[in-house]
Residue frames relative to the residue before (quaternion, step in Angstrom):
aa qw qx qy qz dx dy dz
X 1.0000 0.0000 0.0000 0.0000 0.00 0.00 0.00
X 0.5436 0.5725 -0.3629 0.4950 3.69 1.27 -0.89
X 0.7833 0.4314 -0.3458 0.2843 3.54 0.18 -1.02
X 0.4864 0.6204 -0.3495 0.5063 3.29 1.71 -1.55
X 0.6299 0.4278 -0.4155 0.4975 4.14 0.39 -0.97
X 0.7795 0.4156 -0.3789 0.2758 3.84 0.13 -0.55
X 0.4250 0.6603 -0.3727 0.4944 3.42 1.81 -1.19
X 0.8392 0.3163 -0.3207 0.3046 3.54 0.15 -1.74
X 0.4969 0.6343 -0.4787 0.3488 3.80 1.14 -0.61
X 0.6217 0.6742 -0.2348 0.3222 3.16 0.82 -1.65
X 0.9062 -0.0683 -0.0775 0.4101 3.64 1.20 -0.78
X 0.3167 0.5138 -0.6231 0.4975 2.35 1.16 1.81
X 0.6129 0.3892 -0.5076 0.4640 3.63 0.69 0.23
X 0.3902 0.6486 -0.5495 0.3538 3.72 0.93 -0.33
X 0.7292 0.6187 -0.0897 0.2782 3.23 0.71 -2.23
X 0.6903 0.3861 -0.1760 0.5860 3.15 1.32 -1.36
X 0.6722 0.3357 -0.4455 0.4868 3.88 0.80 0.25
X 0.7097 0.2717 -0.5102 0.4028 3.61 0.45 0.20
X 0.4010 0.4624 -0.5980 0.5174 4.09 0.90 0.23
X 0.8188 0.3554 -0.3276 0.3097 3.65 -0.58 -1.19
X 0.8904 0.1745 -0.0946 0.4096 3.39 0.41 -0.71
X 0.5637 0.3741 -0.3122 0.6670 3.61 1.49 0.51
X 0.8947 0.2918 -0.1713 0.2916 3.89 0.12 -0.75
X 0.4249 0.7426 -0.2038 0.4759 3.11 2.13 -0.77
X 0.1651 -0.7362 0.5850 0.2975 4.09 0.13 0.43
X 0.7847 -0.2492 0.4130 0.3893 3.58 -2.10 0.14
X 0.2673 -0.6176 0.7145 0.1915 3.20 -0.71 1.00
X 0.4574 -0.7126 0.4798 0.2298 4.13 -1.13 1.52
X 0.6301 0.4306 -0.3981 0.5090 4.16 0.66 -0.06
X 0.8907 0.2198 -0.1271 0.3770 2.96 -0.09 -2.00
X 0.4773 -0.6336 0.5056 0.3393 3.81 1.13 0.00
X 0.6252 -0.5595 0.3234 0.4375 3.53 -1.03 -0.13
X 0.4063 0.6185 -0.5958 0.3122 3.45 0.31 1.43
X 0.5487 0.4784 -0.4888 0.4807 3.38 1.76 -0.13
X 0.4155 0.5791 -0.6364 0.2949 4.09 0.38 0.09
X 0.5908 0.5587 -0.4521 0.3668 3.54 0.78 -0.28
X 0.3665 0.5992 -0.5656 0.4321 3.91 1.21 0.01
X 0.6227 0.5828 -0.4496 0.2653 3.89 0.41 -1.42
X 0.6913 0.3578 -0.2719 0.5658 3.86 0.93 -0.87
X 0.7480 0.4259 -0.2769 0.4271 3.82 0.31 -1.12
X 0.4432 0.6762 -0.2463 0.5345 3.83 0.75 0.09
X 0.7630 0.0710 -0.0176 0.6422 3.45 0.13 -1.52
X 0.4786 0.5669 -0.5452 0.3902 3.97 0.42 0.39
X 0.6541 0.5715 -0.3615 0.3388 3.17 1.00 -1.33
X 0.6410 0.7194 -0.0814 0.2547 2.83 0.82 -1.84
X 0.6564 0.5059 -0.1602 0.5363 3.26 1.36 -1.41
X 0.7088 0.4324 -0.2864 0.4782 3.19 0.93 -0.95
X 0.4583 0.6177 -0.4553 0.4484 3.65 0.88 -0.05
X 0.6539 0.7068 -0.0546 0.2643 2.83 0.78 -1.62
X 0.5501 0.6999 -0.0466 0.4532 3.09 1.80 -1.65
X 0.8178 0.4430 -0.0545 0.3633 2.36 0.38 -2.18
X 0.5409 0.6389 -0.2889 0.4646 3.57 1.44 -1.23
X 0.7782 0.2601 -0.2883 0.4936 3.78 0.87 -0.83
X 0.4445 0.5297 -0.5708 0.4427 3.91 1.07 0.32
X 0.7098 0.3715 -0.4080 0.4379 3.83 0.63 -0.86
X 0.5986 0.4047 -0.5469 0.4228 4.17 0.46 -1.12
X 0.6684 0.6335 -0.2691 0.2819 4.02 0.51 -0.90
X 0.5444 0.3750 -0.3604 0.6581 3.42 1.28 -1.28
X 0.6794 0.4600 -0.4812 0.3087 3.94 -0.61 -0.97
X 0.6362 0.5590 -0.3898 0.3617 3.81 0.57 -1.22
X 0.7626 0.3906 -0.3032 0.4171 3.36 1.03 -1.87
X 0.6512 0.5261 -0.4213 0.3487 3.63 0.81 -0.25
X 0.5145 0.4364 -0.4851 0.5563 3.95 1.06 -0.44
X 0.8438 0.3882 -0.0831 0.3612 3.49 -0.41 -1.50
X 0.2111 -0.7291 0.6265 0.1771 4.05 0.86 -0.47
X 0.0837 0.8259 -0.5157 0.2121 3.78 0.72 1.28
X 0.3876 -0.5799 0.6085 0.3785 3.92 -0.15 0.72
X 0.8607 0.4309 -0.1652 0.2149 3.26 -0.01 -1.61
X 0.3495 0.6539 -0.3322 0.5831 3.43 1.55 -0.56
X 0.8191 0.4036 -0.2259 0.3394 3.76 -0.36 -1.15
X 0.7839 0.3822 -0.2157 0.4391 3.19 1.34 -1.03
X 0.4949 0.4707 -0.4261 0.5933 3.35 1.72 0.15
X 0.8543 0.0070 -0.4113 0.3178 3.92 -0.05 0.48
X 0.1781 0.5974 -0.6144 0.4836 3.19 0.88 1.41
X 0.7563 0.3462 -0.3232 0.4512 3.79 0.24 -1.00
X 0.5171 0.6659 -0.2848 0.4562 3.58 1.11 -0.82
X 0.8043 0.2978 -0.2723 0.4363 3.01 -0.17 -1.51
X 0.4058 0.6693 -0.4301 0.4500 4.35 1.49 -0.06
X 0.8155 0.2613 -0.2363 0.4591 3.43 0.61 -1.12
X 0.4378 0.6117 -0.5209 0.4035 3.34 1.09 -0.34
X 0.7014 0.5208 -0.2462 0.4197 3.51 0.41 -1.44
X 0.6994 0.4960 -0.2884 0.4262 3.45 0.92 -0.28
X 0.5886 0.5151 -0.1869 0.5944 3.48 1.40 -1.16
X 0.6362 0.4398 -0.3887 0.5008 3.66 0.72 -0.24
X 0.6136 0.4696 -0.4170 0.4787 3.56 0.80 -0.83
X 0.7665 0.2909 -0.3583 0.4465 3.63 -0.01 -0.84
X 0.4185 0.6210 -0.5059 0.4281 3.80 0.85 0.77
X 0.6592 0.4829 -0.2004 0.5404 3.04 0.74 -1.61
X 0.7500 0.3807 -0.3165 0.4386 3.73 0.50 -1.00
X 0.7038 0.4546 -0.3478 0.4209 3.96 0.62 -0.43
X 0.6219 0.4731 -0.4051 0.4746 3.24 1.25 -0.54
X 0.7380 0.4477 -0.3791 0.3335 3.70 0.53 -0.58
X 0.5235 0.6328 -0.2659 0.5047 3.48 1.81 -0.02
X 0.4394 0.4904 -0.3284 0.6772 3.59 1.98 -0.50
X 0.7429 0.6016 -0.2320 0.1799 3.88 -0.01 -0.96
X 0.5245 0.6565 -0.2352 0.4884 2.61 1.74 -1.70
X 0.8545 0.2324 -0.1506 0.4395 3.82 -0.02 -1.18
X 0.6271 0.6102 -0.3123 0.3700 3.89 1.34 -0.11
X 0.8925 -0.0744 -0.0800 0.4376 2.83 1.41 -1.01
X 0.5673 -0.6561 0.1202 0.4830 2.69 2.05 1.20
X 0.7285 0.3882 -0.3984 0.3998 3.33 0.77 0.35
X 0.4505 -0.7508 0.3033 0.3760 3.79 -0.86 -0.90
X 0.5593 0.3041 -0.0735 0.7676 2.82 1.97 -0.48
X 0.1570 0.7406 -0.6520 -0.0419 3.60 -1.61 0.26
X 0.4344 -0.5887 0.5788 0.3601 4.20 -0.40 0.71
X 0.4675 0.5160 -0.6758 0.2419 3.98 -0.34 0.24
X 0.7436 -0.4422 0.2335 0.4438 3.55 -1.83 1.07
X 0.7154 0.4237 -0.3542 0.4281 3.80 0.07 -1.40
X 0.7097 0.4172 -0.4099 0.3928 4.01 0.27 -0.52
X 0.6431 0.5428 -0.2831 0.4600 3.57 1.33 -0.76
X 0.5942 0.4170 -0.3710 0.5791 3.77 0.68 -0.85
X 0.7555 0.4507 -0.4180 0.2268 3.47 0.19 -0.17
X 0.4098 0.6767 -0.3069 0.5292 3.08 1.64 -1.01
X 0.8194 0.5004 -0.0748 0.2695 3.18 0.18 -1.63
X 0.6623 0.3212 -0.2972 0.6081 3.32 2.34 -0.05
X 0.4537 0.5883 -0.5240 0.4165 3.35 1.44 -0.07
X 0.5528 0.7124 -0.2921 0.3186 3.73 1.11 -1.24
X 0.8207 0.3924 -0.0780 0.4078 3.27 0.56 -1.55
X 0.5644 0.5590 -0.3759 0.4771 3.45 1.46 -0.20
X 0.2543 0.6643 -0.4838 0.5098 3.60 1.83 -1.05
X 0.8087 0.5135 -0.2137 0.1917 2.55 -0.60 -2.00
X 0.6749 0.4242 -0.3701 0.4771 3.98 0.70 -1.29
X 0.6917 0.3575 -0.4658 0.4205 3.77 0.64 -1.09
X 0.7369 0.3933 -0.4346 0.3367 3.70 0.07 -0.27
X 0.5346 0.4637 -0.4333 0.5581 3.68 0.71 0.30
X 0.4884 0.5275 -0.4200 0.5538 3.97 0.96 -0.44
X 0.6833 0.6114 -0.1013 0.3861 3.61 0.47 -1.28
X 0.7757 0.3939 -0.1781 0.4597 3.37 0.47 -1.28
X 0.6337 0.4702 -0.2721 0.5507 3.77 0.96 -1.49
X 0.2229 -0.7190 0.6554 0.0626 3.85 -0.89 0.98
X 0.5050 0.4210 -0.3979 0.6399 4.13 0.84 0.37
X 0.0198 -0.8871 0.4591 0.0439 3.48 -0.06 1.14
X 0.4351 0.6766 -0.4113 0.4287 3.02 1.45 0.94
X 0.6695 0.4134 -0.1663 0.5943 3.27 1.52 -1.15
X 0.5382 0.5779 -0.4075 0.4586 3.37 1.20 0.07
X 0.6350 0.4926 -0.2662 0.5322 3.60 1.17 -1.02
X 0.6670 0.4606 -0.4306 0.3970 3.43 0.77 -0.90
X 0.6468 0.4890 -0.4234 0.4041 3.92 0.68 -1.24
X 0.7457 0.5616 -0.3039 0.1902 3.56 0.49 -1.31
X 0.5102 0.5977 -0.4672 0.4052 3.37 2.27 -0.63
X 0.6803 0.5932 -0.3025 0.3062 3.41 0.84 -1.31
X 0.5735 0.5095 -0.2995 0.5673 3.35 1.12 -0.41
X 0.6174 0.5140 -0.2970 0.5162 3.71 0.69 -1.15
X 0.6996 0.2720 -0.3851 0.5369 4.11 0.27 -0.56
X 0.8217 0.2340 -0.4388 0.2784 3.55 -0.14 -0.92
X 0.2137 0.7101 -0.5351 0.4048 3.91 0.99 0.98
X 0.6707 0.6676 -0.2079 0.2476 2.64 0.11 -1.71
X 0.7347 0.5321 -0.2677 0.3246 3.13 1.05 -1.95
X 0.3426 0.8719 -0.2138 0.2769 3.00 1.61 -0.60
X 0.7338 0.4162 -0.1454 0.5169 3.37 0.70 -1.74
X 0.7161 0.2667 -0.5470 0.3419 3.79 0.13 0.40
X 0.3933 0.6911 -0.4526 0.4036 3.40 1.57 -0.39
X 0.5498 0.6274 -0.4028 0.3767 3.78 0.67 -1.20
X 0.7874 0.5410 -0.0717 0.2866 2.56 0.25 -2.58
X 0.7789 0.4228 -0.2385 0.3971 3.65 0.88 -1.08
X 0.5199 0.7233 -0.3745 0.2573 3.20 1.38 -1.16
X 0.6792 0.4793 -0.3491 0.4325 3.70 0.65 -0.34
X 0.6799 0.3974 -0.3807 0.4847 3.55 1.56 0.22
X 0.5644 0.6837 -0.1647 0.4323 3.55 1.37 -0.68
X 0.6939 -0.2026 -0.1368 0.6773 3.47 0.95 -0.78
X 0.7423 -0.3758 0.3379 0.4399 3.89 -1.76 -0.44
X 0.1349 0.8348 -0.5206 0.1178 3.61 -0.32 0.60
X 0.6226 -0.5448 0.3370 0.4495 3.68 -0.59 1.08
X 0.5699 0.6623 -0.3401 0.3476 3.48 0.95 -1.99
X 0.4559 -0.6015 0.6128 0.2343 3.83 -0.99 0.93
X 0.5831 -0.6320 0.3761 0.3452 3.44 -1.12 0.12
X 0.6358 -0.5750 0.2488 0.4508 3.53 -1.19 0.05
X 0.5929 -0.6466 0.3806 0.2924 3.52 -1.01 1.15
X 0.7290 0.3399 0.0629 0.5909 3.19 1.27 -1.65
X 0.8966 0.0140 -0.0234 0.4420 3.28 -1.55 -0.11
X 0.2466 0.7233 -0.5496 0.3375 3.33 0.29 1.61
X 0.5999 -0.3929 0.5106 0.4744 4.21 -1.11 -0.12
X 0.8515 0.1547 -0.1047 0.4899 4.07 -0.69 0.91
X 0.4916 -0.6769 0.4017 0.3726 3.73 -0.92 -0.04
X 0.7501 -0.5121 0.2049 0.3650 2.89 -1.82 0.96
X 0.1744 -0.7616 0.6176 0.0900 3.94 -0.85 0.79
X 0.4606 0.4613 -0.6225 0.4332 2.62 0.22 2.38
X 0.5667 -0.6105 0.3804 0.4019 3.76 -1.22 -0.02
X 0.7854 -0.3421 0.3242 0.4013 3.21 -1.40 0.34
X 0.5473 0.7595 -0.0700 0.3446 3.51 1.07 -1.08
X 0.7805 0.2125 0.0343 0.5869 2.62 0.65 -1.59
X 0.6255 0.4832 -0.4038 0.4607 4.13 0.99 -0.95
X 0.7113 0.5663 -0.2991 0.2897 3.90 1.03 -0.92
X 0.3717 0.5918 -0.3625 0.6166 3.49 1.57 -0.37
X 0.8622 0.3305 -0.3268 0.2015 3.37 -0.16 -1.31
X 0.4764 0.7174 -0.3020 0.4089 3.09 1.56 -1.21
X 0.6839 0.4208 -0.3223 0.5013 3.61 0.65 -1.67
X 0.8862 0.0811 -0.3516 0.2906 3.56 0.06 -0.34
X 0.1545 0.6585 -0.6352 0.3729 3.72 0.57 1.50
X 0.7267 0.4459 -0.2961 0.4306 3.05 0.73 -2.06
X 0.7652 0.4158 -0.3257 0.3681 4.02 0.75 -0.43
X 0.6267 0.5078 -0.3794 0.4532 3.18 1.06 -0.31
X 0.3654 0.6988 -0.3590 0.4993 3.62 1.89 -0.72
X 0.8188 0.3956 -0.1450 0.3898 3.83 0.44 -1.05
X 0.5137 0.6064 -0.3310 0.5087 3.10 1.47 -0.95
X 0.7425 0.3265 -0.2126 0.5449 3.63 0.69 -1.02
X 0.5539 0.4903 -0.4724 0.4792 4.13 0.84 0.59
X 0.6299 0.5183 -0.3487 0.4614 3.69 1.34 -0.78
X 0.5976 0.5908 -0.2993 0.4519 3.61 1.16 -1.34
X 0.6544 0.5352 -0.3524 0.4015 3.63 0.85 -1.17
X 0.6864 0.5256 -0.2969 0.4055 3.26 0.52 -1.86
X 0.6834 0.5928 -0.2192 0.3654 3.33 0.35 -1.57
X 0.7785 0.3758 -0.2816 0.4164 3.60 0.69 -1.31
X 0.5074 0.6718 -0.4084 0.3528 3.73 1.41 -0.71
X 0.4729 0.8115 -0.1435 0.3118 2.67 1.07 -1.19
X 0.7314 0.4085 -0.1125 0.5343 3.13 0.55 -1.56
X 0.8406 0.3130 -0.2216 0.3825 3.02 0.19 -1.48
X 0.5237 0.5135 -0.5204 0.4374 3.67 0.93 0.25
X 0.6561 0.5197 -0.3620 0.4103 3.43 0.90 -0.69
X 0.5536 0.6969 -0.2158 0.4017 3.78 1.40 -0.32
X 0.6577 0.4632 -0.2201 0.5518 2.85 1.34 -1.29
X 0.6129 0.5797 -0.3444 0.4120 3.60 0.99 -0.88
X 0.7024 0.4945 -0.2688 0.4356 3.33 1.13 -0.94
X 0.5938 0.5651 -0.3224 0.4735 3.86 1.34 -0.38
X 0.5712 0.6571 -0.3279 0.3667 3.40 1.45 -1.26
């Protein structure tokens, strides 16, 4: 089942680079520096995404003390942290020529920073505590009140004024873009969506096989 997840990631990102960046037309303002939405878009997203199964995951292992629960948002909350970075990094690569800068403090660039930070933060508290029970236990508690984080992110571009354009996706009404341009993206959610099912499967994996080896 792991591999079938990697085969399909594999070409659905194929798919989503020749829609986004071969089939997708010239975006009319930003020219073809907005194709860079096709990667910065679904990054975000995933990492929402992540993060949602570090909190359903941290809460389970904390009612129920589930081996398996912990090690699914331990691996999670890994790619999250990773999918945020190449958020943070595509968006300042969008900035650079939009609004001439790379970096700006408005709410949506801060709240992100500020969840890329705190996830840092869970793997190194995972890390530091050598009882890796009491390590799992702090990191859920950390892992949910993250979480709360991600709609703060998400909304902040409706809540206060902030360079950051609104949200593309999962906003109040439908998406206020063309056919054109939402199909590209969609295709590469649905691959980046997988990319981050192979990473999961794959990393549990491991680290169950770790623990066996420590046992």
């Amino acid at each position: 089942m792991t591999r079938v997840l990697g085969w399909l990631a594999v070409l659905g990102l194929l798919a989503g680079l020749v829609a986004g960046f071969g089939l997708a037309p010239r975006e009319v303002t930003q020219g073809n520096v907005q194709r860079i939405m096709y990667v910065h878009v679904p990054s975000v997203l995933v990492a929402y995404l992540a993060y949602t199964v570090v909190f359903v995951a941290s809460i389970a292992y904390l009612a129920r003390r589930v081996e398996a629960a912990d090690r699914v948002a331990h691996a999670s909350a890994e790619i999250g942290v990773l999918f945020n970075g190449i958020t943070i990094a595509t968006g300042s690569i969008w900035g650079k020529p939009t609004w001439g800068t790379w970096w700006t403090w408005d709410a949506r660039l801060t709240s992100v920073a500020i969840l890329f930070v705190m996830y840092l933060g869970y793997l190194l508290l995972r890390g530091m505590i050598e009882d890796r029970e009491r390590g799992a236990r702090y990191a859920a508690v950390l892992g949910i009140v993250a979480a709360l984080n991600v709609p703060l992110v998400h909304f902040s571009v409706l809540w206060w004024r902030t360079l950051h354009q609104p949200p593309s996706l999962l906003k109040p009404g439908a998406p206020a873009m063309s056919s054109a341009i939402l199909t590209p993206l969609l295709v590469n959610l649905a691959a980046y969506a997988l990319l981050y099912a192979y990473f999961l499967a794959k990393r549990v994996r491991i680290l169950r096989r770790e623990e066996e080896a420590a046992a």
